[in-house]
C-alpha positions as CSV (number, residue, x, y, z in Angstrom):
1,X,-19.7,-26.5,28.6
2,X,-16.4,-25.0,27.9
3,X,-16.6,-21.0,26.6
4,X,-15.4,-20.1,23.2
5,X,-15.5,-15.8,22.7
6,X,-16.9,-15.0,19.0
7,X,-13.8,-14.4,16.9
8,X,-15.4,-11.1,15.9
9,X,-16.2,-9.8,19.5
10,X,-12.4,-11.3,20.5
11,X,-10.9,-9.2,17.7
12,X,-12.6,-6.3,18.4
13,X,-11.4,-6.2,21.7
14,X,-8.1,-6.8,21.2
15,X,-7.9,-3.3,18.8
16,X,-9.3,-1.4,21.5
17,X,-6.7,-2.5,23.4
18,X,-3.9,-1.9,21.2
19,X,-5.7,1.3,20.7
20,X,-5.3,2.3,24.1
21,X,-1.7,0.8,24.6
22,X,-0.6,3.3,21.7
23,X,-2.5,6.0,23.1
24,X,-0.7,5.7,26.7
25,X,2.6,5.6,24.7
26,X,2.4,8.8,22.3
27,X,4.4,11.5,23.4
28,X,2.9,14.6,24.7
29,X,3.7,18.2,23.5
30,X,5.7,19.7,26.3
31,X,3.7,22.9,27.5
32,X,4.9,26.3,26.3
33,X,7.2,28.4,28.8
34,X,5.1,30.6,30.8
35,X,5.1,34.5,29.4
36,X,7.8,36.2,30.9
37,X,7.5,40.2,32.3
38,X,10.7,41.8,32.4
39,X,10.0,44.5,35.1
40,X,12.1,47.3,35.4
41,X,13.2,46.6,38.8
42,X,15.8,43.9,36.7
43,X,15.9,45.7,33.3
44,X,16.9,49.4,33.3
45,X,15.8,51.1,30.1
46,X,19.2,53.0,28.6
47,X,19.0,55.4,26.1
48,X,23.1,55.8,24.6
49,X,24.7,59.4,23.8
50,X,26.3,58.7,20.7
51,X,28.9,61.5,21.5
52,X,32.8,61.4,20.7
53,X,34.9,61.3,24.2
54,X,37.0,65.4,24.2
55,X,40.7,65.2,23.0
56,X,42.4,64.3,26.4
57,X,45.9,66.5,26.1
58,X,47.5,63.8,29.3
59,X,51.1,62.8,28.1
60,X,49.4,59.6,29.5
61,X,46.4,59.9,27.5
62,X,43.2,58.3,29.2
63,X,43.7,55.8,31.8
64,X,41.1,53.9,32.8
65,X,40.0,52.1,36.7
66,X,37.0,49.8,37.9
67,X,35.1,51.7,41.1
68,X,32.4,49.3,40.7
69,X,33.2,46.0,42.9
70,X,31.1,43.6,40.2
71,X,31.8,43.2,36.6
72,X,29.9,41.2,34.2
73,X,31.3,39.3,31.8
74,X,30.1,36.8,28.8
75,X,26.0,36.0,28.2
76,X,24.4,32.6,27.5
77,X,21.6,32.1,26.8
78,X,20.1,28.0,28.3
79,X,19.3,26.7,24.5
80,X,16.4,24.6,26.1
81,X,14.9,27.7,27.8
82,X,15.4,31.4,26.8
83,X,14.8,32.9,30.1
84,X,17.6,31.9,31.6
85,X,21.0,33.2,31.0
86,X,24.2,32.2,32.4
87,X,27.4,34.6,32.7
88,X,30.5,35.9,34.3
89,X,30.7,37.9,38.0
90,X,34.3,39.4,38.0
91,X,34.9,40.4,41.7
92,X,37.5,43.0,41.9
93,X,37.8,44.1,45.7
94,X,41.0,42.6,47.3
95,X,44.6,42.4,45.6
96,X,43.2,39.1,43.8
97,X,40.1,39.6,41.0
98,X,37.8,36.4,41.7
99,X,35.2,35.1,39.3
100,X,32.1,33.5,39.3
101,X,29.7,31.3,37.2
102,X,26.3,32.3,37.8
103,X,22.5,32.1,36.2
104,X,19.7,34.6,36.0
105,X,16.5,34.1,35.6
106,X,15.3,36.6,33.7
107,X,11.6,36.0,34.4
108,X,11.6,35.8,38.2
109,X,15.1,37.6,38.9
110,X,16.6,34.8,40.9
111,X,20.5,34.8,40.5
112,X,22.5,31.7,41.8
113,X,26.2,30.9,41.7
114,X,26.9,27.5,39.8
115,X,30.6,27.9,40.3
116,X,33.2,30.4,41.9
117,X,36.5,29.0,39.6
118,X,35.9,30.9,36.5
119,X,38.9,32.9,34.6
120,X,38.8,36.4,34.7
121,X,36.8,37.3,31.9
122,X,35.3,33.5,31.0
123,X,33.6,32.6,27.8
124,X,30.6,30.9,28.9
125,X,29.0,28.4,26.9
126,X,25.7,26.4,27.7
127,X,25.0,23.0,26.2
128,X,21.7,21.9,24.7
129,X,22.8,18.5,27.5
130,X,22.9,21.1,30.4
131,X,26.2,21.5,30.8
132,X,27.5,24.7,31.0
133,X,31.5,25.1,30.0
134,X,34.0,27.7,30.9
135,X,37.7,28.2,31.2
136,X,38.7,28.0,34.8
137,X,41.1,29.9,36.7
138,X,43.9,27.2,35.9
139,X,43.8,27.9,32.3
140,X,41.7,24.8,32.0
141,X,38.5,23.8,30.5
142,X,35.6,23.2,33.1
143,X,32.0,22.1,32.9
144,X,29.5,22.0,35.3
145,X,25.9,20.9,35.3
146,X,23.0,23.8,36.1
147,X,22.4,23.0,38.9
148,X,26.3,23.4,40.5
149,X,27.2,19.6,40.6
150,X,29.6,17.7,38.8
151,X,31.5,19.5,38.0
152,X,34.7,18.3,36.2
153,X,38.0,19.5,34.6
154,X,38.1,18.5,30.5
155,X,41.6,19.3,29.7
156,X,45.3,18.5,31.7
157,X,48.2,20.9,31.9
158,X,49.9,23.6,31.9
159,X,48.3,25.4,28.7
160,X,46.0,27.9,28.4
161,X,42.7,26.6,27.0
162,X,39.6,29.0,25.9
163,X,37.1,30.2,23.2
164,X,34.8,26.8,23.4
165,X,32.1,26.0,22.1
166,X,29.9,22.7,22.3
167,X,28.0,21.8,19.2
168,X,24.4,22.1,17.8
169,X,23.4,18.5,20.0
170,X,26.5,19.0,23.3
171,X,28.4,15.7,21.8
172,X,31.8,17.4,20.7
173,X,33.6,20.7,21.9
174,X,36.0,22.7,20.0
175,X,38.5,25.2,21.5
176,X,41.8,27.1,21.3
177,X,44.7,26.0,22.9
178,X,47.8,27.6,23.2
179,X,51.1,25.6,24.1
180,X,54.9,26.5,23.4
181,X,53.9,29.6,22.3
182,X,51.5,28.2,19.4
183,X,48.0,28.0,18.9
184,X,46.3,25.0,18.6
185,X,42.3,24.4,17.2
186,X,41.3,21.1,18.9
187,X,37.9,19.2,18.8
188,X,37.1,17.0,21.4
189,X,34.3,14.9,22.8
190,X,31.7,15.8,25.6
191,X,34.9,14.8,28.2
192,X,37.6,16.2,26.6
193,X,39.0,13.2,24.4
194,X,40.7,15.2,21.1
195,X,39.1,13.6,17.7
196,X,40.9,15.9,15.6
197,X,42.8,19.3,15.1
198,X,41.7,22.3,12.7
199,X,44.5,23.7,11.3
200,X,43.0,26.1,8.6
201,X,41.0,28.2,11.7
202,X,44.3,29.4,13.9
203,X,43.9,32.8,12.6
204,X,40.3,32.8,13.1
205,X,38.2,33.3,16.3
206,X,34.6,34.0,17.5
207,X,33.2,31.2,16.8
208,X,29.6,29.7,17.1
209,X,28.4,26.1,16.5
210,X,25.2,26.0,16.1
211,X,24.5,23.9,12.7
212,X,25.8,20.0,12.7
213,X,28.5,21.0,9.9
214,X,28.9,24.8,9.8
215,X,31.1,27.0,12.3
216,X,30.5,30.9,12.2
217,X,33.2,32.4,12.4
218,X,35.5,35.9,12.1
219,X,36.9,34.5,8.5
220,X,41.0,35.3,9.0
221,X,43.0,36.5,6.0
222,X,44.3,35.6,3.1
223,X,40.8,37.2,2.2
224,X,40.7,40.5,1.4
225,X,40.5,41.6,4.9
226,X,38.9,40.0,7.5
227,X,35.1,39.3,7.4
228,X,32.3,36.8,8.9
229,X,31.8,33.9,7.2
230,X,31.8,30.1,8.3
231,X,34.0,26.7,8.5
232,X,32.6,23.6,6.6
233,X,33.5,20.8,8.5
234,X,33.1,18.6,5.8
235,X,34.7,20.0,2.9
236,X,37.7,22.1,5.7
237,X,36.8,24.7,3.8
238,X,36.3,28.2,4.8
239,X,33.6,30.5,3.4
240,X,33.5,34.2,3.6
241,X,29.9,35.9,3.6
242,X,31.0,39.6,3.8
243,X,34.4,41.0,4.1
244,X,34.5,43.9,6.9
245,X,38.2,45.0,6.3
246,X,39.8,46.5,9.3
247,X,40.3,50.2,9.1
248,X,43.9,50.8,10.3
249,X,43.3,54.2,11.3
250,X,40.1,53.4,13.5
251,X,39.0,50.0,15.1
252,X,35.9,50.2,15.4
253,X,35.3,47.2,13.1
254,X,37.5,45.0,15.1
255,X,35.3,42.1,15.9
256,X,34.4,40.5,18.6
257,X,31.6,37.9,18.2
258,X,29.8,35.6,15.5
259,X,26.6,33.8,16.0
260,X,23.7,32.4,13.7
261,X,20.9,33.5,13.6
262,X,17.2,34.1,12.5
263,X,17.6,29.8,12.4
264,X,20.9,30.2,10.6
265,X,19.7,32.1,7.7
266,X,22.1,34.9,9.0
267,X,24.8,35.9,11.2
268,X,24.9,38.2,14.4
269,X,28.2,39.7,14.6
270,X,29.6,42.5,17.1
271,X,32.9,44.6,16.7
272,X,34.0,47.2,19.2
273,X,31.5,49.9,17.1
274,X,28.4,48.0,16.4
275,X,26.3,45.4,16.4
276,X,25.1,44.1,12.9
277,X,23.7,41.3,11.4
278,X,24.0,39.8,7.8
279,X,22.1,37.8,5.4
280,X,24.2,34.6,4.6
281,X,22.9,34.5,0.9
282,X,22.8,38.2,0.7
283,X,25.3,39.4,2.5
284,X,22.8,42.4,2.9
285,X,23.7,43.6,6.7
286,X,21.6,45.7,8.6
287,X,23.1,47.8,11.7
288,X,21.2,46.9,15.0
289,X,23.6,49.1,17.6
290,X,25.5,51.5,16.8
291,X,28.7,53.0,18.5
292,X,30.5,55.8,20.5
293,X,33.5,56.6,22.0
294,X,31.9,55.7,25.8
295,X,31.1,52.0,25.0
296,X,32.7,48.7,23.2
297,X,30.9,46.1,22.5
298,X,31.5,42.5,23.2
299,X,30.4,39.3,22.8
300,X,26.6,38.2,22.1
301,X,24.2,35.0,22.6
302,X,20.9,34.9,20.8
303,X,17.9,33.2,22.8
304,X,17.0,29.4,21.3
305,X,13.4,31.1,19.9
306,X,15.8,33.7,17.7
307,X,13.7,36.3,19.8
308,X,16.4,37.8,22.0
309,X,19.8,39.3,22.0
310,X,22.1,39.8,25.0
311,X,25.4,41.8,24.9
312,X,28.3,42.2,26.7
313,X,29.4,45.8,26.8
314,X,32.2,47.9,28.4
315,X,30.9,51.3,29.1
316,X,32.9,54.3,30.0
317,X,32.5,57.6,31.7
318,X,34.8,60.6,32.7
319,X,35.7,60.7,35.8
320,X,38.6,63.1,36.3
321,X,40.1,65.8,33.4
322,X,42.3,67.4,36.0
323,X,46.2,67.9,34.8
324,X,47.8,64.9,33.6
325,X,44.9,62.7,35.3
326,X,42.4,61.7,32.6
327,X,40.8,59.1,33.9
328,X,37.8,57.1,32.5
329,X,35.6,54.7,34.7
330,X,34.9,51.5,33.6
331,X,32.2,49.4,33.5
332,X,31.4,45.9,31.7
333,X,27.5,45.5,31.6
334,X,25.6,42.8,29.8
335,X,22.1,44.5,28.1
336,X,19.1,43.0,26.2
337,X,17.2,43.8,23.1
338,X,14.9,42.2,20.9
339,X,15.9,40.5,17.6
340,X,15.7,43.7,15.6
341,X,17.3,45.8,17.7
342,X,14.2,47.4,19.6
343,X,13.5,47.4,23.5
344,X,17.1,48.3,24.5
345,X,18.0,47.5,28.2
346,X,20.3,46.9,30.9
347,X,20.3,44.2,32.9
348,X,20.5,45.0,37.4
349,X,22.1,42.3,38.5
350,X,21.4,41.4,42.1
351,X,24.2,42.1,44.6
């Protein structure tokens, strides 16, 4: 006698089934990164001396040298994990400065060279795609995967090719280059194919692109001085948040660095006096770091969780104030803090 299941059994089967088909197929929350100890072994606590540098009565006025053989150059922060930054290694023993592109792991302290072609004070920029891009010591455009492999020249020539940035997603790049003694804003694929050129930001600078149509940005003139503010891709339109107008007499306010933040509800910005960051509806701003004559500070990367802030910085000490030698000693450092300014630290490279 030839079986026949009981439609009611069959079907009841075949939904457990399915059940357990979907169930092997739904994707599974990723496990949070483990917590991370910054030990002081790696991060140097620093209290500053906000103190003014004595009138220096040289002819030559202060003059300036590197005695330490490493300088360190341009943060970034991985945007798929906040523990790891890459950055810049100047090398200046020999007659010929050498720079690398390296990573830190800011949890375990493990430093590793991705590549050793960088320029001599690169703008590092890490893709949410894992790429990390730089400008090489050709003058050209260069990324490299995480890892050190593939890595692969993005532009051709003779020009001189810096400031990129990848996008929110790591589909398009847009950078300054300068040819024939003109700047140029160009925006180009993942590999480097131009898709169009941006005329209205060739006086601008400082830029971070880290919402789909919106570029922060230093917002050029003819505003009443300069400012942050951002591009809109969309409308080529610029919009100024707060002007910061550039004292002639002191410049302190000359900036150096625009990024969103607090998940682009503001803007982290840096000038050679301070670190700051503004409301974007506001315009309310609200000092983080302040400033002295003994340190300038640089560029900035926030952390993908808003949590973290690092900072380049060039610090300064006196090192001779005999007769017409002045001398101050250099150093460019890269330091941590916490979103509101708090926990302020230097980061000990390994050597």
């Amino acid at each position: 006698m030839k079986y026949s299941p009981h439609p009611i059994l069959f079907l009841t089967v075949l939904m457990l089934f399915l059940a357990g088909c979907a169930k092997d197929k739904t994707i599974q929350p990723q496990n949070p990164l483990a917590p991370c100890v910054l030990t002081d072994s790696l991060m140097i606590p620093v209290k500053d001396t906000l103190l003014t540098l004595p009138f220096c009565n040289s002819p030559f006025g202060w003059q300036w040298v590197y005695t330490r053989r490493y300088q360190y150059f341009a943060p970034c922060f991985n945007p798929n994990n906040q523990n790891e930054l890459v950055y810049g290694r100047q090398d200046r023993q020999g007659d010929i400065y050498s720079t690398e592109i390296r990573i830190l792991d800011l949890c375990t302290g493990k430093d590793r060279l991705i590549s050793n072609n960088g320029y001599v004070s690169p703008w590092t920029q890490w893709s949410k795609t894992d790429w990390i891009l730089f400008t090489g010591n050709d003058g050209n455009l260069w990324k490299v995967k995480s890892s050190g492999t593939d890595l692969i020249k993005i532009s051709a020539g003779s020009n001189f090719n810096n400031d990129a940035v990848w996008n929110y997603d790591g589909s398009k790049i847009l950078f300054r280059q300068q040819a024939n003694h003109n700047d140029y804003i160009l925006v180009t694929n993942q590999d480097g194919i131009i898709e169009d050129t941006i005329e209205k930001l060739v006086a601008s600078g400082y830029w971070s692109w880290g919402m789909p149509d919106k570029l922060a940005i230093v917002t050029p003139n003819p505003f009443p001085g300069d400012g942050i503010g951002y591009y809109d891709f969309t409308r080529n339109t610029i919009v100024q948040i707060k002007a910061i107008p550039q004292d002639p007499n002191n410049n302190s306010l000359l900036k150096r660095s625009v990024k969103w933040f607090n998940q682009y509800k503001a803007l982290l910005w840096s000038s050679i006096g301070m670190v700051s960051v503004t409301d974007t509806l506001t315009a309310a701003s609200v000092t983080l770091r302040a400033g002295s004559d003994y340190f300038e500070y640089g560029n900035t990367s926030v952390s993908a969780n808003d949590k973290k802030i690092a900072i380049e910085r060039l610090d300064k000490t006196i090192k001779d104030t005999i007769g017409i030698n002045w001398f101050l000693n250099y150093e460019n450092n890269i330091y941590l803090m916490n979103s509101d300014g708090s926990d302020w630290r230097r980061i000990k490279f390994p050597e």
